[in-house]
N, C-alpha and C positions, 0 to 999 in steps of 0.2 A: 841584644836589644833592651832599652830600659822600659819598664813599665811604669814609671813615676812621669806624671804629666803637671806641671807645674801651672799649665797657662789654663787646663780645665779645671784647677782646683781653686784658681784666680774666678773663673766665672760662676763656680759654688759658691754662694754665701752662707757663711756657719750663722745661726741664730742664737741671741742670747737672751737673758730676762727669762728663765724658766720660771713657772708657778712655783711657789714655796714649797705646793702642796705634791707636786705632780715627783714623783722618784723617776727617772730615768736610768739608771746604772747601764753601763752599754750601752748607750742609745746612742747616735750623731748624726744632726743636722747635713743634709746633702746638699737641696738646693732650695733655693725662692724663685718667683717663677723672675723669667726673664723677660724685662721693658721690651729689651730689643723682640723679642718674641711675642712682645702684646702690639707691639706698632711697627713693626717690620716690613716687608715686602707688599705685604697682603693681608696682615692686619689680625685677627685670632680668626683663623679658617674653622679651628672648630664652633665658632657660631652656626657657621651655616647647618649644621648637620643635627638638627632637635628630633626629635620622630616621639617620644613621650608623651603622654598629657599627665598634669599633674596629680598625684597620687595612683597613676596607672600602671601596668605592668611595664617594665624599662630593662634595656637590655646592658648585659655589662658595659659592653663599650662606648655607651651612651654613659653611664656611669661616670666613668674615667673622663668623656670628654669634658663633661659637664663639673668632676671637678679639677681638671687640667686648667680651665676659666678661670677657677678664682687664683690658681696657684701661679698663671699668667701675671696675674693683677698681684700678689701676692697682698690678698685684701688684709687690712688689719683685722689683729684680735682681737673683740672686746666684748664683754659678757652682753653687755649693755645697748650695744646695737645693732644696724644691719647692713645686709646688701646686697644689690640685686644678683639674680641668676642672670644668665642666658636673656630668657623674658622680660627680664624686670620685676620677676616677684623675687621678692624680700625676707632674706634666713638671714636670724641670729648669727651674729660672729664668732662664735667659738666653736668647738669640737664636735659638740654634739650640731648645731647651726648647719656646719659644713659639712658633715656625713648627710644630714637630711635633702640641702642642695644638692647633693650628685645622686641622691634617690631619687629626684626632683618629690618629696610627699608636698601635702596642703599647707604643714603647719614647720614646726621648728622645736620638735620635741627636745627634752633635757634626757642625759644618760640614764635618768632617772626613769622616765619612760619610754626611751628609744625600743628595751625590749619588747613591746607591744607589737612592733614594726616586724619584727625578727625572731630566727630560732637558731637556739645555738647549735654548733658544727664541731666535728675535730678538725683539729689542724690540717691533718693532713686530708682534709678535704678543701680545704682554704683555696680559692679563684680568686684572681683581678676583678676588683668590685665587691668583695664581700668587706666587711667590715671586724674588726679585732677592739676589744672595750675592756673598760671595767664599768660596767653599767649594773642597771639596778637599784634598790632601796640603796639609800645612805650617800650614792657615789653622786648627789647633785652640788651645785658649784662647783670648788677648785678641788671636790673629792675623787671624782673621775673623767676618765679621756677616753675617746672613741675616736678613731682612723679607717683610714682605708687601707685595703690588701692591695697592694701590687700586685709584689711576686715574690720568689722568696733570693734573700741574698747570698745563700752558701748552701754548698752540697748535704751539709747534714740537717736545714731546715729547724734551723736554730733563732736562724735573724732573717728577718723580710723586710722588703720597701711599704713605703707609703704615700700618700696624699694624706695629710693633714691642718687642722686650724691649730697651731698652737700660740702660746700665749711668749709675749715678746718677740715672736717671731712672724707672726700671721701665717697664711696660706703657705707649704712649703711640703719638700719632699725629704722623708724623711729613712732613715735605717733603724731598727727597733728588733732587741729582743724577743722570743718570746714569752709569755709571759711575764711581762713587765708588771708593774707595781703603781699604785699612786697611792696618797694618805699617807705615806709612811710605814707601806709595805702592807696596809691592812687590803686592800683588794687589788686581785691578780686578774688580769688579764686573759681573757677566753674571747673565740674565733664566732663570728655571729653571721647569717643568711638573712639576706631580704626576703622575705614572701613573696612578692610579687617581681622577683627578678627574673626573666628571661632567658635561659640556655641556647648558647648558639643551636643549630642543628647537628646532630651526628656526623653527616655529611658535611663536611666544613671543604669550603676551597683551596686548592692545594695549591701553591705556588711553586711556579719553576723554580731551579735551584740554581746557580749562578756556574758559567762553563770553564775549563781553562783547561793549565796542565795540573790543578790540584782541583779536587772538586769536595762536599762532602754533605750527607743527608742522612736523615733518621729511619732508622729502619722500624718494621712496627713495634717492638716492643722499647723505644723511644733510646735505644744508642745510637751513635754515633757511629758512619763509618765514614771512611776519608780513601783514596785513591790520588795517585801521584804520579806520572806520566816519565818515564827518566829513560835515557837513551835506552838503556837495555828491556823498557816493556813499562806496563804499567804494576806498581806496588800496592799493598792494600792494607788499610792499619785501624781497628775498631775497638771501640771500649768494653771493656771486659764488664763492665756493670754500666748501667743508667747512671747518666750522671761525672760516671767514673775515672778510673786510669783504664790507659790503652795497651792492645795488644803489643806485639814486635810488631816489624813491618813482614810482608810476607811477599814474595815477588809471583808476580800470577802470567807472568808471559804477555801476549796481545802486542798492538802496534808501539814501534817504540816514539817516542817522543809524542804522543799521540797529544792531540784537543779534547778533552771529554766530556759527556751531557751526563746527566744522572737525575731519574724520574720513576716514582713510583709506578706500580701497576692498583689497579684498581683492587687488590685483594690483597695488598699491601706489601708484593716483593719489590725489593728494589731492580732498576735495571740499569747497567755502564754502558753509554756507545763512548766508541773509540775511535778514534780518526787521525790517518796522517797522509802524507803526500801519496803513500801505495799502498794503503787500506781503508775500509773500514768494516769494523769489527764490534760485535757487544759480547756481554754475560749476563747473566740475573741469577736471583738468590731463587732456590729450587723451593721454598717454601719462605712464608713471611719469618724475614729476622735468621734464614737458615743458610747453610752456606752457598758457595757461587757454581754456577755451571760451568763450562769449560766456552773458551773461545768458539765463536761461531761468525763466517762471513754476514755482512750486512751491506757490505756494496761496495763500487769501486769508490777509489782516491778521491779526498779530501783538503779543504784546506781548515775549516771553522765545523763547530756542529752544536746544536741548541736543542733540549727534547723540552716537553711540559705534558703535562698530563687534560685532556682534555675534559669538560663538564660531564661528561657521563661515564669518563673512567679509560678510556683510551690512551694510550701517548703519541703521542706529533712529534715528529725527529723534523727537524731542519738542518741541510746540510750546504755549504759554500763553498765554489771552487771557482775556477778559474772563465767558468761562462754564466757564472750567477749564483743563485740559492732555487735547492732542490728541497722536494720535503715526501716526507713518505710517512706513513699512520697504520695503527693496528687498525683491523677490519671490522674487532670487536674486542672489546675487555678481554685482557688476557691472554691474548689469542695470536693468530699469525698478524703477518703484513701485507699492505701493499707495496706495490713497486714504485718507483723514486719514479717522481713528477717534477714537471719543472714549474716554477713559479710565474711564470710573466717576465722575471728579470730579476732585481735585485742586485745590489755592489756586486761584484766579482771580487772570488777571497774575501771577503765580508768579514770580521766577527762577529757573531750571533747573539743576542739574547733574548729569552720570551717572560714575559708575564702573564697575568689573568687580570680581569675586571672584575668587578664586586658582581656579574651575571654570570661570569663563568668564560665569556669569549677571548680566547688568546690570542695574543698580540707579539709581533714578532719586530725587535730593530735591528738594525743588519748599517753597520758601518766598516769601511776601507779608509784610507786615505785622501780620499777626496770626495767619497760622496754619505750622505748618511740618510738611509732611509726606513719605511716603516711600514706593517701592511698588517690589518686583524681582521678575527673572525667576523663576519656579518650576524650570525646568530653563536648562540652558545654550541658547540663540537660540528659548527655548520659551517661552509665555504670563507674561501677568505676574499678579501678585498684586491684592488693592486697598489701595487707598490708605489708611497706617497713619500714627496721628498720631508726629511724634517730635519738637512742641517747640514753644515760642512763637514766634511769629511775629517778624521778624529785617529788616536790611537786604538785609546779601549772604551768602552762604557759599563755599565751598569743601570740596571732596572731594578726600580722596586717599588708597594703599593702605600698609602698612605693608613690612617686606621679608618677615612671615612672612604676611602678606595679610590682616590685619586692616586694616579701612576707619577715616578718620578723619577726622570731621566738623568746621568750623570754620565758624561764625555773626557775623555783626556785626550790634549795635545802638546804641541810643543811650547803652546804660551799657558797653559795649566790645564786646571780643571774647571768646566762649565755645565750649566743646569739649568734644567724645563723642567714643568709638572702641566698637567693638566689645572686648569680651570673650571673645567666641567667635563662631565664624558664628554663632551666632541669639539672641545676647544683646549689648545696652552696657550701656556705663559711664554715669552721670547726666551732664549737662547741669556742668560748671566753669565760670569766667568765670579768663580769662588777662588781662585789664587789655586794654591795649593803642587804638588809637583810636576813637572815638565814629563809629557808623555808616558802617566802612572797607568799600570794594569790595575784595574777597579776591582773592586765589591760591595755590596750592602746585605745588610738582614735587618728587622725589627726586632726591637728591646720586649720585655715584657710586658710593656705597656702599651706597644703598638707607636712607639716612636722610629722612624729609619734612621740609621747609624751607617756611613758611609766611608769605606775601608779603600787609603791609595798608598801604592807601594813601587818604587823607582829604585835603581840602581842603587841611589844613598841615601834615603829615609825611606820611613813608612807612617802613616799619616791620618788620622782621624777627624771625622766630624758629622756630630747627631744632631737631630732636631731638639728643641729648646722648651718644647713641650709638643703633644699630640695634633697632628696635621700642623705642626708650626714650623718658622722657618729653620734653615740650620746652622748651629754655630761656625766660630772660625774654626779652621783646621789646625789640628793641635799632636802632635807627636806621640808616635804607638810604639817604636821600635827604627831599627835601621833598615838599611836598601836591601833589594832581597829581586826575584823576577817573576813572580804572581801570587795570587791574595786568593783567598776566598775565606768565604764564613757561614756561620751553621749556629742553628740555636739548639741548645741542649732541651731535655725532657722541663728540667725547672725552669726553662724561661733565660737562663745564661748564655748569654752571645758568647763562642769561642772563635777564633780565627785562626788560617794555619797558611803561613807566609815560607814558599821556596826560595830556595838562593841556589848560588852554585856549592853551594857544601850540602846541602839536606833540608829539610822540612824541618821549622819550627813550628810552636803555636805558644798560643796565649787565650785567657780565657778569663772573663769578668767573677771577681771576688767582692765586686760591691758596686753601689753605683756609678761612682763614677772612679772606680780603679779596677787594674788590672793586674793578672801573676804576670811575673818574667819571662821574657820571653826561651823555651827552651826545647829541647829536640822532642818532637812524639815520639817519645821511648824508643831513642835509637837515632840516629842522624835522617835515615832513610835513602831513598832516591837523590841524588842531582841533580837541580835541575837545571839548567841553562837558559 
């Protein structure tokens, strides 16, 4: 598979006109924001989403959305004047201008007193929303530059993305050393915290992980582990370090050819169900991050299976066969089960997928062939609804949430790939068709910045296409690799989307080396499973 994409590096605009004053060595321009992205479908949805008052405490992701705005607009650079936020209050155009618009502060302080605002960090404390400078005495006008943190761009935490205003280029996303330089090398670059920024809660929402015959999810201490489903059982293949290279593959027995779910436990173990025509079967990691128990029955035959982790720390198995979708839930954190209940209905042989809303209530879509439909919870880990029609009947889909928690639906059939989102919690948008390949097995995950990136893989290509900026629409579809028979993807500890695509030879992957590039596509150490 090639990892060189020629048509997304067409939709990156490189920037030029650097300050005389500003050194970049290693640095490169990734993207400006994108028109189609500011006037699109729906227009910049991260408007909608302010919750701040000016100079108040403000939370990362508010950060980002607020500066994803100007990078939409890709407003100019100019010391000299301004332009509006969100609101319509009005920051300075330059570097320092535009760090202060996604703080949302009162004023439009200069590098020169931005530190007032801030304290400085080590890097390797650095979060999405923090800021990287050379600020301070000396560093006002063209002497120094302030950015935003993304994430970072390589395993060794060397180079990270950005939001930034720079000069000849306006509003843009950017790739940057660390400790970079301006003045001509006289001041370096150090990692700065808002005072008044906001930390998510400890308790963050977990989202389901996407189902198939390849699945793969974070164990607690932030690796990676993957599971592959191949006639002779299910294989199992993890990184030997965060971040890292991978084990061999290891064969662990269980259903063969099986569909798989994979959902944490509230105390951080992971756990596999497994499902095929005359079983189903789980494991789990006997301690967070430790190895796997031994096969255990979990119910009769199968055709689909979907788990997700509930808001108070349970998991929800949903299972599809042949007189509908079944679902069954632990009784308590941790803990045993109950027994398989029937839903009301739902497609027969279904494929499954769950997500979570920004309250916690999961939501279950269940498409066949001809019918597609959808059913969530009424409260958060409380009863569910019935089963509501939402769309013609499809190959595969994918679910996934936005950063301001709008859900977004992606379908495969035989004339392509099609797409809803929500509008509000309890409304969508109709049913688009995005092109892309004829009856693709799906996936999605989120960038580090909270953009959805959406993964389709057929017989003879395999196919990409992200959002253009935060809650915005998404680009065309643009070429990841060749044909292969199911996708899935998984975001590493730094924030790095990897994806791992079977075929009938074995398990590839590939996995993000910058923003908008990819390594080659090659075997998780070892060919692995078959899959068919």
């Amino acid at each position: 598979m090639s990892a060189h994409h020629p048509s997304r590096r067409a939709l990156l605009r490189a920037a030029g006109g650097f300050s005389a004053a500003l050194s970049l060595a290693g640095a490169s321009v990734l993207a400006t924001g994108s028109a189609a992205g500011a006037t699109g479908r729906d227009g910049l949805r991260s408007a909608r989403r302010v919750r701040s008052d000016v100079g108040g405490p403000i939370s990362r992701d508010e950060i980002l959305l607020r500066a994803q705005h100007w990078v939409d607009l890709n407003v100019y650079y100019n010391q000299n004047d301004s332009h509006p936020d969100l609101q319509g209050r009005h920051y300075r155009t330059d570097c320092s201008g535009f760090v202060s618009m996604a703080l949302h502060l009162a004023s439009s302080p200069s590098t020169v007193t931005l530190p007032e605002f801030m304290d400085p960090i080590g890097w390797e404390d650095l979060k999405p929303g923090d800021a990287v400078g050379t600020l301070g005495p000396g560093t006002g006008g063209d002497a120094g530059h302030v950015v935003l943190f993304v994430g970072w761009a390589n395993q060794q935490h060397t180079r990270f993305f950005t939001m930034e205003e720079m000069g000849g280029a306006g509003s843009v996303r950017y790739e940057r050393p660390i400790n970079y330089t301006t003045s001509g090398g006289r001041f370096v670059a150090k990692p700065f915290r808002y005072r008044k920024v906001v930390e998510a809660p400890a308790h963050r929402v977990v989202s389901p992980s996407e189902t198939g015959r390849v699945v793969s999810a974070r164990s607690a201490d932030g690796r990676l582990e993957t599971f592959a489903a191949g006639a002779d059982g299910v294989h199992h293949a993890w990184q030997t370090e965060v971040n890292g290279g991978w084990s061999a593959w290891r064969p662990l027995g269980g259903p063969r050819n099986a569909q798989m779910a994979i959902a944490p436990n509230a105390d951080g173990r992971l756990e596999l169900l497994a499902i095929n025509g005359e079983t189903a079967q789980h494991i789990y990691q006997t301690g967070p991050s430790k190895e796997w128990s031994g096969w255990e029955e979990f119910g009769t035959a199968g055709r689909y299976i979907a788990a997700g982790t509930n808001a108070d720390g349970r998991i929800e198995v949903f299972a599809s066969g042949p007189k509908g979708v079944y679902h069954r839930y632990q009784t308590e954190p941790n803990a045993g089960w109950s027994g398989w209940e029937f839903t009301g209905g739902g497609p027969v042989d279904a494929r499954l997928e769950m997500e979570k809303s920004p309250d916690g209530r999961l939501e279950v879509f269940a498409l066949n062939g001809t019918v597609f439909e959808h059913q969530y919870q009424l409260a958060p880990s409380g009863g569910w609804s019935a089963w509501e029609g939402f769309g013609e009947g499809g190959h595969d889909l994918t679910v996934d949430h936005n950063a301001d928690g709008r859900l977004e639906v992606f379908a495969s059939g035989p004339e392509g790939i099609f797409h809803r989102y929500q509008e509000s919690p309890t409304s969508w948008s109709r049913w688009v068709g995005t092109g892309g390949p004829a009856d693709a097995k799906l996936t999605s995950e989120r960038t580090a910045d909270g953009r959805v990136e959406v993964f389709a893989i057929s017989g003879e290509t395999a196919v990409h296409a992200w959002q253009t900026g935060i809650n915005a629409p998404f680009s065309d579809w643009a070429p990841i690799g060749t044909g292969g028979t199911d996708i899935t993807a998984a975001t590493n500890a730094d924030g790095r989307l990897e994806v791992f695509g079977t075929s009938h030879a074995g398990v590839y992957h590939t996995w993000q080396t910058g923003f908008s590039d990819w390594a080659p596509w090659v075997w998780l150490n070892g060919s692995g499973p078959a899959i068919n």
